[in-house]
N, C-alpha and C positions, 0 to 999 in steps of 0.2 A: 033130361039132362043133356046139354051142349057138347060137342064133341072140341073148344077151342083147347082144353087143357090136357097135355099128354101124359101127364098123372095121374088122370082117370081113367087112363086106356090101356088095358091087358091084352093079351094073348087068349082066346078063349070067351070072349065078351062080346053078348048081341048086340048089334048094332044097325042101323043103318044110317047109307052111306049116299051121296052121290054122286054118279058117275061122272066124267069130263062129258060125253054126250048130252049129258042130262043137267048140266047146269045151268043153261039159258029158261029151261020148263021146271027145275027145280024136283024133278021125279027121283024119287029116295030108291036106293038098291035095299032090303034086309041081307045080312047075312053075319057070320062069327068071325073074329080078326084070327088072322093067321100072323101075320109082320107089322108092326108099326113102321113107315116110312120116314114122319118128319121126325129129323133130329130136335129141332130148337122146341122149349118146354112148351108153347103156345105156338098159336097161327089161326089168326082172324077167321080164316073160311074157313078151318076143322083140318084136325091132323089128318094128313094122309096114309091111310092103310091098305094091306092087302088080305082080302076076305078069302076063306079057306075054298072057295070055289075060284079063287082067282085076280077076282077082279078089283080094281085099283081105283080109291077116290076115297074125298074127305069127308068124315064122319059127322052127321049133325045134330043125331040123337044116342046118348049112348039108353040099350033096352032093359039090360041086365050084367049081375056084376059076372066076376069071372067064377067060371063052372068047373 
């Protein structure tokens, strides 16, 4: 599943993501969302989150629902 709609994205839900480094090579981060960032309900490139380690980018496969 796609990361564009922010209706399928919880707090607590595998994901991965990629990072602003990693978007030209397109290399996926795995990890669980702690925040969802984008406000607006959709966003072409994948909502932007922040994963319970940290780190910040838009989400392009969501893994599993929320736990």
């Amino acid at each position: 599943m796609n990361g564009i709609n922010r209706s399928k994205i919880h707090p607590g839900q595998s994901v991965r993501i990629v990072l602003k480094k990693d978007q030209r090579t397109g290399a996926l981060t795995e990890g669980v969302v702690q925040t969802i960032l984008t406000k607006s309900p959709t966003h072409p490139h994948g909502i932007k989150v922040r994963l319970q380690d940290g780190q910040v980018g838009r989400v392009q496969e969501i893994l599993s629902s929320e736990e």
